[in-house]
C-alpha positions as CSV (number, residue, x, y, z in Angstrom):
1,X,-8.1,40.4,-61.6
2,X,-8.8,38.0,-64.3
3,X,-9.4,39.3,-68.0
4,X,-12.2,36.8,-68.8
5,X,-10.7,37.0,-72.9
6,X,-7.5,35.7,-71.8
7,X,-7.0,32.1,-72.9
8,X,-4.4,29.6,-72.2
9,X,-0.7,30.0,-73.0
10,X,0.9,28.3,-76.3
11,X,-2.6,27.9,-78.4
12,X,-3.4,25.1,-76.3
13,X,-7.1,24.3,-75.6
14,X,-9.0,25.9,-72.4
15,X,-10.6,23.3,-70.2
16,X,-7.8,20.6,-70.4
17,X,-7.1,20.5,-67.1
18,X,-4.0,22.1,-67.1
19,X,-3.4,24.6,-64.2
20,X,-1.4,28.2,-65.7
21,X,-1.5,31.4,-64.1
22,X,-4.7,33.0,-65.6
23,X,-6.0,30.3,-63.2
24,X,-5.7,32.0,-59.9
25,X,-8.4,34.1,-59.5
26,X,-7.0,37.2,-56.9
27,X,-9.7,38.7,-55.3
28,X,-10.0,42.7,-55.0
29,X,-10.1,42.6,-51.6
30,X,-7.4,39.8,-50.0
31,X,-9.6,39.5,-47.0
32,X,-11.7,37.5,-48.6
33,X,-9.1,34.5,-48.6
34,X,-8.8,34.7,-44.8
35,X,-11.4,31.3,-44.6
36,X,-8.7,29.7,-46.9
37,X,-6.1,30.9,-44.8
38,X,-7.1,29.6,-41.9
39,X,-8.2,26.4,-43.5
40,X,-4.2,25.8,-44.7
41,X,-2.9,26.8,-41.6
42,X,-5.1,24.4,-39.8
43,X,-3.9,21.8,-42.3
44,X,0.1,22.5,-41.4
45,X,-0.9,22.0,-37.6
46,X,-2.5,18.6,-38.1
47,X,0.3,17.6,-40.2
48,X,2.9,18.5,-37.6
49,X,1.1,16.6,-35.0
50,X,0.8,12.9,-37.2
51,X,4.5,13.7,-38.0
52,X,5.0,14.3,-33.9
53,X,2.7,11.0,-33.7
54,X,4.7,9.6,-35.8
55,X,8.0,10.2,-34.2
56,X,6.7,8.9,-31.0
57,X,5.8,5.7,-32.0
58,X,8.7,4.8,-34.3
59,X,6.7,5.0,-37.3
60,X,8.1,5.8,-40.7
61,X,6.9,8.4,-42.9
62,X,3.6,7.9,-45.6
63,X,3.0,4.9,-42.8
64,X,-1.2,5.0,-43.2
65,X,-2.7,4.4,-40.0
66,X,-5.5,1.9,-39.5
67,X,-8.8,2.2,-39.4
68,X,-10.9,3.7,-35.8
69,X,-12.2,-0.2,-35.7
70,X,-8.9,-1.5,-36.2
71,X,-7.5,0.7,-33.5
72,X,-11.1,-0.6,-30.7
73,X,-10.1,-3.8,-31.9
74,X,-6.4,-4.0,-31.2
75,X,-7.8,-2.7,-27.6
76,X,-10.0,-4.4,-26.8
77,X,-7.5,-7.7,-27.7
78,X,-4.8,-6.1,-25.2
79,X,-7.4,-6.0,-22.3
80,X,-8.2,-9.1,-22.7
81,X,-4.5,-10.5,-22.7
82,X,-4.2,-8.2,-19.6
83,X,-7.4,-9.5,-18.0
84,X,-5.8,-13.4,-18.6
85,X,-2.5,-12.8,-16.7
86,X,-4.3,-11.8,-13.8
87,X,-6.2,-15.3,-13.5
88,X,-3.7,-17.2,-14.4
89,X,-1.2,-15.8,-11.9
90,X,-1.6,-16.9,-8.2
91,X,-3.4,-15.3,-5.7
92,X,-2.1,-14.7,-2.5
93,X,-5.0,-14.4,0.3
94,X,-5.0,-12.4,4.1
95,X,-7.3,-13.7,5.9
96,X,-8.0,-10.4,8.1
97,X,-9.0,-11.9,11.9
98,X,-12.1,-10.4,12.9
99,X,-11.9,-9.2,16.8
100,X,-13.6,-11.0,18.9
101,X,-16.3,-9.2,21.1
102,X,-14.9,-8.2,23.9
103,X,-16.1,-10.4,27.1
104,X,-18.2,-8.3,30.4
105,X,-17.0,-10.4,32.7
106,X,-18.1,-10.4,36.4
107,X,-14.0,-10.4,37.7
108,X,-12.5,-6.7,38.3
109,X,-10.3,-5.4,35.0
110,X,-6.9,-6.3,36.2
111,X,-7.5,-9.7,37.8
112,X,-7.3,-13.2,36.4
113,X,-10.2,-13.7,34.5
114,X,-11.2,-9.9,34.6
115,X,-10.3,-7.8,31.6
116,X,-6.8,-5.9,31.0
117,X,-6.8,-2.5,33.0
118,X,-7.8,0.4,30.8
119,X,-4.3,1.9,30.3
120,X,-2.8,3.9,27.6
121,X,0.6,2.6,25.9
122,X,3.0,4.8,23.3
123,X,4.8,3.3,21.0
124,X,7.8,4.3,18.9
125,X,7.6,6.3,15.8
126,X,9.0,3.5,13.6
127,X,6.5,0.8,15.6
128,X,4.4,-1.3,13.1
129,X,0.8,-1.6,13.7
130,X,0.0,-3.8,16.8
131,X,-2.8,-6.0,17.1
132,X,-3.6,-6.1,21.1
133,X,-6.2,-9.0,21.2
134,X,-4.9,-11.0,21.3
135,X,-1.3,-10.7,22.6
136,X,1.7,-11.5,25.0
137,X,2.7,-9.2,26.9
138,X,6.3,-9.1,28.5
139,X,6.1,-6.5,31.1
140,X,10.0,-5.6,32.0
141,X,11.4,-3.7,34.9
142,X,14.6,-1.0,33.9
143,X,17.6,-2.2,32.7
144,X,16.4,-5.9,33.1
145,X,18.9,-7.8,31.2
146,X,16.5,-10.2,29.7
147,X,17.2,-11.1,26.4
148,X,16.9,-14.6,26.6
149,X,13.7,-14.1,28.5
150,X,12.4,-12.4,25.7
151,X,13.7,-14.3,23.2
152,X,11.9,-17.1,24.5
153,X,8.7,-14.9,25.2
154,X,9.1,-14.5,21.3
155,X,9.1,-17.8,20.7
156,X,6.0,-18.6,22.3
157,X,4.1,-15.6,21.0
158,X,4.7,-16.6,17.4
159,X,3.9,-20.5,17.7
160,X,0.3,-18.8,18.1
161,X,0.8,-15.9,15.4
162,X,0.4,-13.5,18.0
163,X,2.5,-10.2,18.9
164,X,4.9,-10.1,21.8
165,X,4.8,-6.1,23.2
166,X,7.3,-5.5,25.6
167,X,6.4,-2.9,28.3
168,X,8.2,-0.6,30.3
169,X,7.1,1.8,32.6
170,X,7.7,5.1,32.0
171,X,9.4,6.9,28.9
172,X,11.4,6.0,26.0
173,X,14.1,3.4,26.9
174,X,17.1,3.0,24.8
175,X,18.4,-0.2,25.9
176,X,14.5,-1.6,26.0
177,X,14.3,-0.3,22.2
178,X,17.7,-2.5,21.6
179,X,16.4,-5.6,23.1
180,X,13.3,-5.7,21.2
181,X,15.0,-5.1,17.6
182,X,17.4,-8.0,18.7
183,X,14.3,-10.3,19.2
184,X,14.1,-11.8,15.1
185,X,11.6,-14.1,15.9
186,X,7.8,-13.5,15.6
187,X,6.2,-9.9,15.6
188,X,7.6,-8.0,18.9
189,X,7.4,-4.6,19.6
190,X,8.6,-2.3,22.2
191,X,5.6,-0.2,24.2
192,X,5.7,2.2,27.1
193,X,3.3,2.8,29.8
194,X,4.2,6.2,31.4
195,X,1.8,5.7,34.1
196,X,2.9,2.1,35.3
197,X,-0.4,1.4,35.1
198,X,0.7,-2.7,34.2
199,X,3.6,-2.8,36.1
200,X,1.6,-1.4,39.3
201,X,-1.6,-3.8,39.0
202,X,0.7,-7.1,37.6
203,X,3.7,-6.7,40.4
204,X,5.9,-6.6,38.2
205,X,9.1,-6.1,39.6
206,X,11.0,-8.9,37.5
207,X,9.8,-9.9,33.8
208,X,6.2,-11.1,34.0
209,X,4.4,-12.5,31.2
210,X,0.7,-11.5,30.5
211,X,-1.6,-13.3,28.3
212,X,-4.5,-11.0,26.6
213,X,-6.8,-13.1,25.5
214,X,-8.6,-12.5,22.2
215,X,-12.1,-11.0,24.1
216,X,-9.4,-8.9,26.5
217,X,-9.6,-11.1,29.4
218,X,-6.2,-12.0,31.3
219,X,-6.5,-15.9,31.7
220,X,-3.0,-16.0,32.7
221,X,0.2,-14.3,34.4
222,X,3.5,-15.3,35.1
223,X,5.6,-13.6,37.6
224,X,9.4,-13.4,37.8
225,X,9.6,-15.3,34.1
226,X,13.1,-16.8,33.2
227,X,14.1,-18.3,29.7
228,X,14.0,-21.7,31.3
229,X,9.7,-20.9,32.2
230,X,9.3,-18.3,29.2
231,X,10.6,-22.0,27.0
232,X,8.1,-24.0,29.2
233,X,5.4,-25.2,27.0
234,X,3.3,-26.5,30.2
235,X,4.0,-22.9,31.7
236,X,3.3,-20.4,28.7
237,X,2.2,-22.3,25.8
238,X,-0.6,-24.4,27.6
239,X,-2.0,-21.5,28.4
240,X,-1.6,-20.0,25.0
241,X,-3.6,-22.8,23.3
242,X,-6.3,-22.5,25.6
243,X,-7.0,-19.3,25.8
244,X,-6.7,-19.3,21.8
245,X,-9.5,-21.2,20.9
């Protein structure tokens, strides 16, 4: 409580600004300072978070932080330095090839000229993504010793930017899977037909090569396939270019 006839301390003057005890003003009842309460302690809490803010950002203490515009501003000019490095550094394009319709032709599916037999091929759980059509395929009998053949199969396949698959009937091979990781030219992949569904309609009983065209017609097969034909550009690649455009 405040005695009203109380007067400042040392004679001096009352209204002179100067702040003494007969200045506070205690209430009767001290929940009447809870709003001021609360408005300090909500005052200590943003203070601890600009000295937090602070700390983060390396800056020193009584730094004044700019202005809302300032902040937009300085923004805004980041974007835009942002925005500039992405023109100004090159662009590399994929051009994605489209499928071509695949053809009706009048020839049975698994002659020349008809389309590729409907047949269902795994591949390994660490094959990439194959694109069939179109394709070489290198149909291979068990334990065919052919790494040269495929090497040169390869060879051909990637002239034209086109997969070699390697197919062998039946389950997982071992030594298949170790021939097609030595093959480090082009895209080649190993495949598995567990029906013998290619092997049966193809005779394959050596290597023979099987062009899939890009509408899924078989233009061309080559039967018992060495390195010395596989390398053949009349044999393999002739045929390559035309059924390729």
């Amino acid at each position: 409580m405040r005695d009203d006839d109380d007067g400042p301390p040392d004679g001096r003057p009352a209204g002179d600004g100067a702040v003494w005890a007969g200045d506070v003003v205690v209430p009767d009842d001290l929940r009447e300072l809870g709003h001021d309460v609360e408005a300090y302690r909500r005052e200590l809490r943003a203070a601890r978070r600009r000295d937090r803010l602070r700390h983060w950002v390396g800056a020193r203490p009584g730094t004044r932080w700019p202005a809302a515009g300032s902040l937009i501003a300085m923004l805004l000019l980041g974007v835009g330095l942002v925005a500039g490095l992405l023109f100004a550094l090159p662009v590399h394009q994929v051009a994605l090839r489209r499928p071509a319709p695949l053809a009706d032709p009048a020839i049975p599916a698994g002659q020349l000229g008809g389309l590729l037999p409907e047949v269902t091929l795994r591949l390994p759980e660490a094959a990439r993504a194959l694109t069939l059509r179109p394709a070489l395929f290198a149909l291979v009998p068990a334990r065919c010793g052919c790494a040269a053949i495929l090497d040169s199969l390869a060879g051909q396949a990637a002239q034209y930017d086109i997969p070699l698959v390697v197919v062998a009937a039946g389950g997982f091979d071992p030594e298949l899977a170790g021939l097609v990781q030595g093959i480090h030219v082009g895209n080649a992949e190993a495949a598995y037909d567990p029906s013998g569904v290619l092997a049966a309609t193809y005779r394959a009983d050596q290597v023979t090569a099987v062009i899939l065209a890009p509408d899924g017609t078989v233009p061309y097969v080559l039967r018992d396939a060495t390195s010395d034909t596989a390398a053949d550009t009349a044999t393999i690649g002739g045929h390559l270019d035309a059924s390729m455009h």
